[in-house]
N, C-alpha and C positions, 0 to 999 in steps of 0.2 A: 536657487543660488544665483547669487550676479556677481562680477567681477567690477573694481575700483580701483584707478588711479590714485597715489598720492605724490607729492610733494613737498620737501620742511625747508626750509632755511633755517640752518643752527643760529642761538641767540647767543653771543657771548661764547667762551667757554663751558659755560655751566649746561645742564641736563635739558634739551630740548624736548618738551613731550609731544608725540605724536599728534595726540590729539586731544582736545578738553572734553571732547563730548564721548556719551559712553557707548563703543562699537564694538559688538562682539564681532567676531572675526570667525571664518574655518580654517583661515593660511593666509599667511602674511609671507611676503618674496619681498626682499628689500636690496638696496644697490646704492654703494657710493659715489655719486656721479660728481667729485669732486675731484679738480684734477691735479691736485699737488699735495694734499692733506689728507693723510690717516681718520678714521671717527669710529668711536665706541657704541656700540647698542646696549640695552639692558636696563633694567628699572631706575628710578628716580635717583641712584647713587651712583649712577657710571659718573666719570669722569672724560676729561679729553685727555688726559695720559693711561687712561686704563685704570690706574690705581687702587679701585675697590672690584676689579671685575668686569664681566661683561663678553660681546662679543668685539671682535679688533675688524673691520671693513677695510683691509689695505686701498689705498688710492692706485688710480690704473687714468690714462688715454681715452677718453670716453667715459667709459663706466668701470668703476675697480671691482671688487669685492661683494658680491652677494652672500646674502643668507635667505632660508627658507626655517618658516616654522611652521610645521605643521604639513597634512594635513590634520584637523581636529575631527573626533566622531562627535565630540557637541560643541557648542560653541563656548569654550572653555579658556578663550583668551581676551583679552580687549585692548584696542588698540592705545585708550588711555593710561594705559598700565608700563606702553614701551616707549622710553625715552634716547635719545642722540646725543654724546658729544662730540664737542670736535675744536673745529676752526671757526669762528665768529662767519657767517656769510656762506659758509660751505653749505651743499645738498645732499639730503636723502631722499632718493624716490623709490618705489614700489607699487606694487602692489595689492591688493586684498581682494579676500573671498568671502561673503556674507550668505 
C-alpha cells in the first residue's frame, strides 16, 4: 500500500473530475481547502448548488469540511468515477490509499 497526495482546481461550475486516468483507490480522505465557498462531491451529476445530490464540504479558515471513503477490502472504488463542484478556481485536496 502507498499513500498519495492530490490536488483539483474546480473548472467553472460544472463537475470537476478527480481524475482522467483509471485509480483504484482503498480510501480516499478529501478536504475543502477553499476559504469562502461551499463544494459538492459525488459522480459526474453533482452540481455546485447540490441539486442532484452528493456530499456538501462546508467551507472553513484553513481547511473546511472533510470526508472519508472507505476504508475498501478490495479495491472497489476509482478515483475517476468522483467528481467536485463548486466555485470556478476553488480547491479540493486529499488524500489516497493504493
Amino acid at each position: 500500500m502507498s499513500v498519495h497526495n492530490f490536488r483539483l482546481a474546480l473548472v467553472g461550475t460544472a463537475a470537476t473530475r478527480f481524475t482522467s486516468t483509471r485509480t483504484p483507490v482503498r480510501q480516499l480522505i478529501a478536504f475543502n481547502t477553499g476559504a469562502t465557498n461551499d463544494m459538492w462531491v459525488g459522480d459526474k451529476t453533482v452540481t455546485a448548488t447540490g441539486s442532484t445530490g452528493g456530499l456538501k464540504l462546508v467551507h472553513g479558515t484553513g481547511a473546511g469540511q472533510s470526508f472519508n471513503a472507505g476504508p475498501f477490502v478490495a479495491l472497489n472504488t476509482n478515483l475517476e468515477d468522483w467528481y467536485a463542484a463548486g466555485t470556478d478556481g476553488d480547491v479540493i485536496s486529499g488524500v489516497y490509499i493504493v
